[in-house]
MARDREN-325834 format. One record per residue (C-alpha): residue in three letters; chain; x, y, z. Coordinates in Angstrom, 1 decimal. Layout:
BEGIN
- code  unit  x  y  z
- Ala  A  X  Y  Z
...
end
This chain:
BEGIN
- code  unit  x  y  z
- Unk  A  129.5  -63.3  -244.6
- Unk  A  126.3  -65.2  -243.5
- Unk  A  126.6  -66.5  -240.5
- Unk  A  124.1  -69.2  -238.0
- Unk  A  122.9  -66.7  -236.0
- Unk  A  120.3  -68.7  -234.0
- Unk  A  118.8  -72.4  -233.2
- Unk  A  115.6  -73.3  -231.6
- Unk  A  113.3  -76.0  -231.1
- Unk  A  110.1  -76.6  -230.0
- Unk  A  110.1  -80.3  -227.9
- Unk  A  106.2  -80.2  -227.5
- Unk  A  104.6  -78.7  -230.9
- Unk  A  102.6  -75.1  -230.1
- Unk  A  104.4  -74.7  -226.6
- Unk  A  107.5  -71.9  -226.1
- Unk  A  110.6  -72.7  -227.8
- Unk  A  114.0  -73.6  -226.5
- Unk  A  117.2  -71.6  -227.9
- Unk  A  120.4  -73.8  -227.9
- Unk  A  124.0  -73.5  -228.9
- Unk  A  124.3  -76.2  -230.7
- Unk  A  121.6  -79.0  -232.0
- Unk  A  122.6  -82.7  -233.2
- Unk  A  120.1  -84.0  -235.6
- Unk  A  118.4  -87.1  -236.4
- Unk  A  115.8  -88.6  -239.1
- Unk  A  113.4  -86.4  -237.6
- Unk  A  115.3  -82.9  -237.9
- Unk  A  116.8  -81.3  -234.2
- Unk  A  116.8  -83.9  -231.4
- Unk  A  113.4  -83.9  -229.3
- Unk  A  112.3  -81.2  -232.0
- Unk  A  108.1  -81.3  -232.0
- Unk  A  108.3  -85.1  -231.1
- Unk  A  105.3  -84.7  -228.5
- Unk  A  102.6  -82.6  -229.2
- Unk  A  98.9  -82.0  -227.3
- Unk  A  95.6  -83.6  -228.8
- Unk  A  92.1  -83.4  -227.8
- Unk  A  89.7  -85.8  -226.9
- Unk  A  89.3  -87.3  -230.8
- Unk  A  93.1  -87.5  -230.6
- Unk  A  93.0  -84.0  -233.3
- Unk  A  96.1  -82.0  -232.8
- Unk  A  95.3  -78.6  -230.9
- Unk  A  98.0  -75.5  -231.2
- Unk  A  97.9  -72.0  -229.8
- Unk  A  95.1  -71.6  -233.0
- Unk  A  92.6  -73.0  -231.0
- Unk  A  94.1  -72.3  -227.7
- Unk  A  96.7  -68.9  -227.4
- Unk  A  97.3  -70.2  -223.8
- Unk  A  99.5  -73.0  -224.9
- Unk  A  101.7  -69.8  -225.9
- Unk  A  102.7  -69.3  -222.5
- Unk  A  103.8  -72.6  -220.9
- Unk  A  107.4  -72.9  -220.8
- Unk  A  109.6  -76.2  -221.3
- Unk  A  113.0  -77.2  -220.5
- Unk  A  114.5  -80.5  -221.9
- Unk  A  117.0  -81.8  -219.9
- Unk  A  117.8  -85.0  -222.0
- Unk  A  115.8  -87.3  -220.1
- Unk  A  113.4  -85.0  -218.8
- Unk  A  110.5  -82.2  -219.8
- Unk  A  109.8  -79.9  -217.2
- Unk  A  107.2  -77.7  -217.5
- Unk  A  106.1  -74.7  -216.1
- Unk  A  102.5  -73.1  -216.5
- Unk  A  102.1  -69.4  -216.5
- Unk  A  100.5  -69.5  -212.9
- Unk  A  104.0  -71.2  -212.1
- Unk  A  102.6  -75.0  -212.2
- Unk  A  105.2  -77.2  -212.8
- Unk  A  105.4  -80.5  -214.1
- Unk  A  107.9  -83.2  -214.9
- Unk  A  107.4  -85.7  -217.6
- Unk  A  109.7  -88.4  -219.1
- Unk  A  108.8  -91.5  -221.5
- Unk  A  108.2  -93.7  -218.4
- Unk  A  104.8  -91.4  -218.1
- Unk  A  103.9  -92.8  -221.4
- Unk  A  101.4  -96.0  -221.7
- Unk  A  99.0  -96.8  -224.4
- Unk  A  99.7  -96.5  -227.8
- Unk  A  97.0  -94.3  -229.9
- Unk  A  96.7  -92.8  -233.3
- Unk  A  96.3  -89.5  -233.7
- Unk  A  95.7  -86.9  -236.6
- Unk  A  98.1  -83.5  -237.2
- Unk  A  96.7  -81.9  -240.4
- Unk  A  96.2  -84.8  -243.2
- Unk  A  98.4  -87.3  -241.4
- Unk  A  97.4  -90.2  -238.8
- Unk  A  100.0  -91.3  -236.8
- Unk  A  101.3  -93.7  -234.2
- Unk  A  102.1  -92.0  -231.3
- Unk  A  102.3  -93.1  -227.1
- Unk  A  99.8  -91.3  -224.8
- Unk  A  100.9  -89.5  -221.7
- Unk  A  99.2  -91.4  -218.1
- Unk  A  96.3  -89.4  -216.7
- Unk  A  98.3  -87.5  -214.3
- Unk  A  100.4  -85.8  -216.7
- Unk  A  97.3  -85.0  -219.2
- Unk  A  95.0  -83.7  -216.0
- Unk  A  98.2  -81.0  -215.6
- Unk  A  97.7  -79.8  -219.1
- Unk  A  93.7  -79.4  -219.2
- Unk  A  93.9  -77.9  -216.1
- Unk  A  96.4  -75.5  -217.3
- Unk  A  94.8  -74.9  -220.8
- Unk  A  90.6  -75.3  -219.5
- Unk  A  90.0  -77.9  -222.0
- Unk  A  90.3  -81.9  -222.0
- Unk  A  93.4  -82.7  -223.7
- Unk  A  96.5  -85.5  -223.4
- Unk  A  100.3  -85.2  -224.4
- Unk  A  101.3  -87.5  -226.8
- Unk  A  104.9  -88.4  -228.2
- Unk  A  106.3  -90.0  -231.4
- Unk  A  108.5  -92.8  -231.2
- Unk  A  111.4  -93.7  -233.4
- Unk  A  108.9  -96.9  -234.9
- Unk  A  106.9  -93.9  -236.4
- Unk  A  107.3  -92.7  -240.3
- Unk  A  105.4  -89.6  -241.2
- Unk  A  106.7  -88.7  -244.9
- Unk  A  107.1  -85.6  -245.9
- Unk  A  105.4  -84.0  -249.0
- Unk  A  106.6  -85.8  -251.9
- Unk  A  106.0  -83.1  -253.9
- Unk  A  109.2  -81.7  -252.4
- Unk  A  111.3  -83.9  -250.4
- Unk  A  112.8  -87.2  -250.6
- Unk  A  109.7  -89.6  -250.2
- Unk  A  112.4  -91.6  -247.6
- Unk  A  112.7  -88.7  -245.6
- Unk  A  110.3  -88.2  -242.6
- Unk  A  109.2  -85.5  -240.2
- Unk  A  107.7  -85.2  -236.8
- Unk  A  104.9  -83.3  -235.6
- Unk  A  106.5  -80.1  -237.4
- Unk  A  103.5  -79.0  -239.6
- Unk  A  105.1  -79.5  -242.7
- Unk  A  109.1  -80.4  -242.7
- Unk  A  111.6  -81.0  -239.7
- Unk  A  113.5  -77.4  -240.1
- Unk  A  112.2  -74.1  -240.7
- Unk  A  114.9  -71.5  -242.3
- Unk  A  114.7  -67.8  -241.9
- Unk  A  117.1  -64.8  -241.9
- Unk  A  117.3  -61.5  -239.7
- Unk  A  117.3  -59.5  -243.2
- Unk  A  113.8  -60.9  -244.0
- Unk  A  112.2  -59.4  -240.7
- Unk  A  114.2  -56.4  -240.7
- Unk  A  112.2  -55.5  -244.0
- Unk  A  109.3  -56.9  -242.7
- Unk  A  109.6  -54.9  -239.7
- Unk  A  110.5  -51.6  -241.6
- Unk  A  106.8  -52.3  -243.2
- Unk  A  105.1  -52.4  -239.7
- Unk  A  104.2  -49.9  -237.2
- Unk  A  105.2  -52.2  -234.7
- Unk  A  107.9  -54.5  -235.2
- Unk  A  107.1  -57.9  -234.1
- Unk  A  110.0  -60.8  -232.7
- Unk  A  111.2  -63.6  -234.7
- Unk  A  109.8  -65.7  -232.5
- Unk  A  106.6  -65.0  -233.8
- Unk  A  107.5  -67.2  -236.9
- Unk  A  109.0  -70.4  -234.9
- Unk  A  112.2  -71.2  -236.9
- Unk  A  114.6  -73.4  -235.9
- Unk  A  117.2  -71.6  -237.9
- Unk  A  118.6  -68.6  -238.2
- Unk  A  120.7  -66.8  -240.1
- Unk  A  122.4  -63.3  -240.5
- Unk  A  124.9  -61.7  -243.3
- Unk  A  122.1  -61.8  -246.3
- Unk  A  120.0  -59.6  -247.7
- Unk  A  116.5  -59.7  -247.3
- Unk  A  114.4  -62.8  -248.6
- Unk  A  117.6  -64.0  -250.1
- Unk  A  116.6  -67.3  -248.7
- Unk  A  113.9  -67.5  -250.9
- Unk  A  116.3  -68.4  -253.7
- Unk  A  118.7  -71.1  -251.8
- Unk  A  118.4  -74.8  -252.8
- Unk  A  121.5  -76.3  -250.9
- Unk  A  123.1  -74.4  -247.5
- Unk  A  125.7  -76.3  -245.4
- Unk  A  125.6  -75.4  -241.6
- Unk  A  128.9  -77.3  -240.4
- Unk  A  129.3  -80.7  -241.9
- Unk  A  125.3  -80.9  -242.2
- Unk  A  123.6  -80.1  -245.5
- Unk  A  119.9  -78.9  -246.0
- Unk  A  118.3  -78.9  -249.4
- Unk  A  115.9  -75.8  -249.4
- Unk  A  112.5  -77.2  -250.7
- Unk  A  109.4  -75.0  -250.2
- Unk  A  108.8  -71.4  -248.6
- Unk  A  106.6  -71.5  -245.6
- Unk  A  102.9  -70.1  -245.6
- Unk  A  101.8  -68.7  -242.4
- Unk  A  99.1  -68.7  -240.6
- Unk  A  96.9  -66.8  -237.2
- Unk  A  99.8  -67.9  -234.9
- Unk  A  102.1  -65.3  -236.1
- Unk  A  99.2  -62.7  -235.5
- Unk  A  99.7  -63.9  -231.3
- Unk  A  101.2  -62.0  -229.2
- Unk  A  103.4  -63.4  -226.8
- Unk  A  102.9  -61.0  -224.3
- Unk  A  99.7  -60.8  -224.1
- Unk  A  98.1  -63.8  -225.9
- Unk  A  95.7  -61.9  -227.2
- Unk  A  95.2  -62.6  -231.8
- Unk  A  95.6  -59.0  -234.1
- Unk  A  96.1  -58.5  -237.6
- Unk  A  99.5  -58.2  -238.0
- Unk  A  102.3  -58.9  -239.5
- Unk  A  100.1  -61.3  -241.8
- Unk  A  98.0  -58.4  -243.0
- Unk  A  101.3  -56.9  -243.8
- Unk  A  103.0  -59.7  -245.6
- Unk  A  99.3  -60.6  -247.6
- Unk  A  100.6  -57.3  -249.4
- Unk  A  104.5  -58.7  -250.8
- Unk  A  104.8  -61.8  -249.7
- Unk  A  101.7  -63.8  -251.2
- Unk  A  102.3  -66.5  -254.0
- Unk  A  100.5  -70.0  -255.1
- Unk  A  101.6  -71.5  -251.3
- Unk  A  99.5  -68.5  -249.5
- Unk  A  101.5  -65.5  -247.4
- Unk  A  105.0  -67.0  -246.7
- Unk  A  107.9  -66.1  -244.7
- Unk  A  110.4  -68.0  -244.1
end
């Protein structure tokens, strides 16, 4: 039987995740899922790509709160109240309305990371589309890179793991859900799933990029597992998993 075996989300894109029991959902995808994210100085999104560091600061969301704590144990509280000036900013193709963070709250962050940079968050008055190729043009996303959930099974890095000398976690690959009970890559051939009284169309595997070759431990870029999926996993979208 395939089961939910899993639910993250990631309430500031690029920073650790959050695993939860249960998720209610909005327009945007999980509640508080990627709606703030970290820009620099031309208001450019910036992800553990450009800075592995941002790998290793945690966050709690409380509801009304972020708290966040900074591998040297730094902490930081930040709710909307911090937020002030309204700015655009760019993630990939897309310029977006967004609120910036005050200057106390982006001094913790460049600080933390080394490098000038503000926290930014997307309110409801915001419509990023989706890819019209394929989604609903009325449906919208937040600072996700692409779509507001990301579908993967256990099967799918069981094999991929089987492949590599040493396994990696499915963290490295950021879903928000996951599932058990299928075979491997089964996914790949889904179009509509229910998950309770919720259902997702299933509308375009996911190419990956360096971030999966980061390891969380040490923060420090390799090869793999993109070297390893490059070799069975490559179609016209790139190397995808998930």
């Amino acid at each position: 039987m395939i089961k939910l075996s899993a639910i993250n989300k990631y309430p500031v894109k690029s920073l650790k995740p959050i695993s939860i029991k249960r998720a209610d959902i909005d327009d945007f995808g999980i509640i508080n899922d990627r709606r703030w994210m970290l820009v620099n100085a031309e208001g450019r999104f910036v992800t553990q790509r450009q800075y592995p560091k941002m790998g290793a600061i945690t966050v709690e969301d409380s509801g009304q709160y972020l708290h966040f704590c900074s591998e040297s144990g730094s902490m930081l509280e930040v709710d909307n109240a911090l937020l002030n000036e309204s700015v655009l900013v760019r993630v990939w193709g897309d310029d977006v309305s967004a609120h910036k963070a005050t200057s106390e709250v982006n001094e913790w962050f460049s600080e933390v990371l080394g490098v000038s940079v503000a926290l930014v968050y997307m309110p409801d008055s915001t419509f990023r589309q989706v890819d019209r190729q394929f989604a609903d043009y009325r449906q919208r996303v937040s600072f996700a890179d692409g779509f507001p959930f990301l579908l993967i099974s256990e099967a799918s890095l069981a094999d991929l793991n089987s492949r590599l000398e040493s396994p990696v976690p499915m963290s490295r690959f950021r879903p928000n859900l996951v599932v058990s009970g299928c075979e491997p890559f089964e996914e790949d051939q889904w179009r509509r799933i229910r998950i309770g009284g919720v259902e997702f169309d299933v509308v375009k595997p996911c190419s990956r990029c360096v971030m999966t070759t980061i390891d969380e431990a040490t923060l420090r870029k390799g090869q793999e597992p993109l070297r390893t999926l490059a070799t069975y996993r490559k179609n016209e979208y790139g190397v995808c998993f998930g």
